[in-house]
N, C-alpha and C positions, 0 to 999 in steps of 0.2 A: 169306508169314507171317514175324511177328518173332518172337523169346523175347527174355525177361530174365532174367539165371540168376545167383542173390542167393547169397554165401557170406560166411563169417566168423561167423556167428552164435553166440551160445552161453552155457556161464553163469560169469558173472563177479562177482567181490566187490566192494563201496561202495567208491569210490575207484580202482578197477582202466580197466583200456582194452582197447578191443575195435576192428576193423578191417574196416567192410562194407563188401564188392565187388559189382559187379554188371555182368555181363558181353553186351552186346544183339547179338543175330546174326542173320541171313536177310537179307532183301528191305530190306534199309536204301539208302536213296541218301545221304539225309543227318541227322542226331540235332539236334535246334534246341536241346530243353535235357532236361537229365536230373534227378532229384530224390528225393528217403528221403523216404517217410512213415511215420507209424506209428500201430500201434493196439493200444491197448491194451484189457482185456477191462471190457467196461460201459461203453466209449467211443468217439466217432466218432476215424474217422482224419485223422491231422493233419500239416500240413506239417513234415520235420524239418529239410532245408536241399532248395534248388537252386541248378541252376550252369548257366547259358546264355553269354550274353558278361558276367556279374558273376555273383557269386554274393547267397544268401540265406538265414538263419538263422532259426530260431521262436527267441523269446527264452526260452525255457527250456535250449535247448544252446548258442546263441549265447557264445563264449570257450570253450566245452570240445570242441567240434566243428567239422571241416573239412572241408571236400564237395572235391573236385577229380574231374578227369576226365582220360582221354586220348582224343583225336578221333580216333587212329590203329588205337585198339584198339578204339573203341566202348563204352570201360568209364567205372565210374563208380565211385571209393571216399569212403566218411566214416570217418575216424578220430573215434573218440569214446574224450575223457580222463575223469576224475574222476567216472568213470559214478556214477549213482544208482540205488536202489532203483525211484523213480519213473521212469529211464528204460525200467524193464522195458517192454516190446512185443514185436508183430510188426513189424519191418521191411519195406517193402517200397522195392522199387526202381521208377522210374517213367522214362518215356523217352519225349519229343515228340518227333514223326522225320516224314520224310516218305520215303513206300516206292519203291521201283524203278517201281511203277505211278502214280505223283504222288499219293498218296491222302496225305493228313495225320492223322494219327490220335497216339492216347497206346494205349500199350501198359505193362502192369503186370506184374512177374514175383510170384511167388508166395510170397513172401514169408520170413525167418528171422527165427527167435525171438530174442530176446535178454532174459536174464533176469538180473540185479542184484540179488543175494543173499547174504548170508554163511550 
């Protein structure tokens, strides 16, 4: 079994910066690429950045957001700047890996709010 365990969430003012962590643990041999999506309510979930061997941005955060990882720790953060109203969502953190069993699978952790509001 894997988990994925999403922190930093929460509510921030137009303009402010928020910092999601996402922490993958158990049965990992090895993580191939890790990734934010998000969703917001009356809308399908969408890619917010990934990071394998480059990284990838939706053009909506693209310049205000940065995805990085550590392969040592199995973690994965976005620093998001000059947040928007519109970025309000659910976050979720997502993780391609392959298991101690060689199974290749994606695994999704459950998700933090983040809300953009004065």
């Amino acid at each position: 079994q894997v988990q994925l365990v999403e922190s930093g969430g929460g509510l921030v003012q137009p303009g402010g910066s928020l910092r999601l962590s996402c922490a993958a643990s158990g049965s990992i041999f090895r993580i191939h690429a890790m990734a934010w999506y998000r969703q917001a309510p009356g809308k399908e979930r969408e890619l917010v950045a990934a990071i394998s061997s480059r990284t990838e941005y939706a053009d909506s955060v693209k310049g205000r957001s940065t995805i990085s990882r550590d392969n040592a720790k199995n973690t994965v953060s976005l620093q998001m700047n000059s947040l928007k109203p519109e970025d309000t969502a659910v976050y979720y953190c997502q993780a391609t890996l392959t298991t101690m069993t060689q199974r290749f699978v994606s695994y999704w952790g459950q998700g933090t709010q983040v809300t953009v509001s004065s």
